[in-house]
C-alpha positions, 0 to 999 in steps of 0.5 A, spaced: 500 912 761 494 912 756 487 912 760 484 905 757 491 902 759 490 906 767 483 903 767 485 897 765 491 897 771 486 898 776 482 893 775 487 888 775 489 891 781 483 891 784 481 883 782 488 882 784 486 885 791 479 881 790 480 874 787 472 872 788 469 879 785 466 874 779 464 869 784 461 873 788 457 876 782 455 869 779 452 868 785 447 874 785 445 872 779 443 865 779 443 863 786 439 869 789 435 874 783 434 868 779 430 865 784 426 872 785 429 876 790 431 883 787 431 888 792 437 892 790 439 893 797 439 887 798 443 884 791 449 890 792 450 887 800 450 881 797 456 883 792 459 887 797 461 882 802 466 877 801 464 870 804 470 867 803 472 871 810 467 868 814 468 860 813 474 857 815 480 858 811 480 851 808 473 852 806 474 859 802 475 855 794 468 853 796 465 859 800 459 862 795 457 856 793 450 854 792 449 851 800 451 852 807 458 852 810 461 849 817 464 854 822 466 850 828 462 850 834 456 846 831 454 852 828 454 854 820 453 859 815 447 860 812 447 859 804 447 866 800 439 864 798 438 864 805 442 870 808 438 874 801 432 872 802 431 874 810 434 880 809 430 882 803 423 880 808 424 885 812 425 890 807 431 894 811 431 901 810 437 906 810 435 908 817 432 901 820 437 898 827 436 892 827 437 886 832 439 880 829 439 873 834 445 868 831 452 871 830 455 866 827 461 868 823 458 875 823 456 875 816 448 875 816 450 882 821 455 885 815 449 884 810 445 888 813 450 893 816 452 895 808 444 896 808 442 899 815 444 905 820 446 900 825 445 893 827 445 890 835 447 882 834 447 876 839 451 870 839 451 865 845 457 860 843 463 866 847 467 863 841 464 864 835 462 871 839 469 874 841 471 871 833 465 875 830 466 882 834 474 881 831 472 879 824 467 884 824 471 889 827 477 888 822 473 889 816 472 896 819 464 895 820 463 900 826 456 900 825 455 893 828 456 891 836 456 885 838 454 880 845 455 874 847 449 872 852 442 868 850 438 871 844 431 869 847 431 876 851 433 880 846 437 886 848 432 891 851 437 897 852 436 898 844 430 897 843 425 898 840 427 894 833 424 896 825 426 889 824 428 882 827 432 876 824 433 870 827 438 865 824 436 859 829 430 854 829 426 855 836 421 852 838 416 858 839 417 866 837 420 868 844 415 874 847 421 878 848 423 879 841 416 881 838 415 886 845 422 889 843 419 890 835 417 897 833 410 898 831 409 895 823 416 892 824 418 885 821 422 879 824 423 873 819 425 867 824 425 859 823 420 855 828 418 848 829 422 842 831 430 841 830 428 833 829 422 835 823 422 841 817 422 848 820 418 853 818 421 860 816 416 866 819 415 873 817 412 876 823 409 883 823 407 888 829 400 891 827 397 895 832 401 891 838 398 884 835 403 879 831 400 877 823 405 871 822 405 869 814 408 862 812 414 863 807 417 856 806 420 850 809 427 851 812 432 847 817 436 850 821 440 849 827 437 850 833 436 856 838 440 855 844 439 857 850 443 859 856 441 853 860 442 848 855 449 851 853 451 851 860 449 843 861 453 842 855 
């Protein structure tokens, strides 16, 4: 076989395996870099992981589409923007382990598992927890570990953290997670009431002491804690 009609054959094969390469790609270049983030890290774990297999089989065609998704459980899945922006706030290295509060579907914690060395993340739904853990584990990203617990606590065994994402509006920044950042590290989070517009938080630690930047209006679903969930 002639090497152009080989590479032609394995492109085929490849977007046969893979139907939303293109969607995926459009997505990066208009809905995320064309609205100002450009770390490449960020761009090429983006393009890397295939939303589509963390919604709801009924909601794949619509998957990388410009707005956030249901995932069952009152929950949703961040729009790609989003789940962009935070990760490239916190500016993740190769060598970072990171925390993350919110599993969700696992996706926000594969974005940053093509980018970092390990990421420790924490769900409080037990449903939306042992699915994540078998998506994530079926997808073959091993550096991932997840929990079911209440995220306000952190996960002090793995402490400390070079960067916190928190995808669940609170109230307040829990203490906890802030002890648990390493000195000049960074956590991005959504405060303020579920009932009025969130403001989403870029946190540093410098010299032990909390500098907090405002970086814009966002709504999110609200932080769950242990109590209230067992009340529900």
């Amino acid at each position: 076989m002639p090497a152009l009609s080989l590479l032609l054959f394995w492109i085929i094969r490849f977007l046969c395996q893979d139907p939303y390469v293109a969607e995926r790609e459009k997505m990066v270049r208009e809905q995320i870099r064309a609205r100002g983030v450009h770390d490449e890290a960020t761009l090429r774990a983006m393009r890397e992981v295939p939303r589509h297999l963390f919604v709801p089989e009924s909601l794949q065609p619509v998957a990388y589409g410009d707005y956030p998704l249901p995932i069952g459980q009152g929950q949703t899945i961040s729009q790609p923007y989003i789940v962009a922006y935070m990760t490239a706030v916190v500016e993740p290295q190769a060598n970072f382990r990171v925390l993350e509060i919110g599993t969700g579907s696992g996706y926000q914690a594969a974005v940053l598992a093509e980018i970092v060395d390990s990421v420790y993340t924490i769900e409080i739904v037990k449903e939306l927890a042992e699915s994540a853990g078998e998506r994530l584990q079926r997808l073959q990203y091993r550096n991932i570990v997840v929990k079911y617990g209440d995220g306000y606590a952190g996960w002090r065994e793995h402490a400390p953290f070079d960067a916190i994402i928190v995808t669940a509006g609170a109230e307040e920044i829990p203490p906890p997670l802030f002890e648990q950042l390493r000195e000049g590290g960074k956590m991005v989070i959504p405060v303020g009431s579920v009932h009025t517009a969130q403001s989403l938080l870029l946190v540093t630690k410098k010299n032990g002491k909390m500098t907090k930047t405002n970086l814009m209006p966002v709504r999110f679903v609200p932080f769950t804690r242990e109590k209230e969930s067992k009340n529900e």
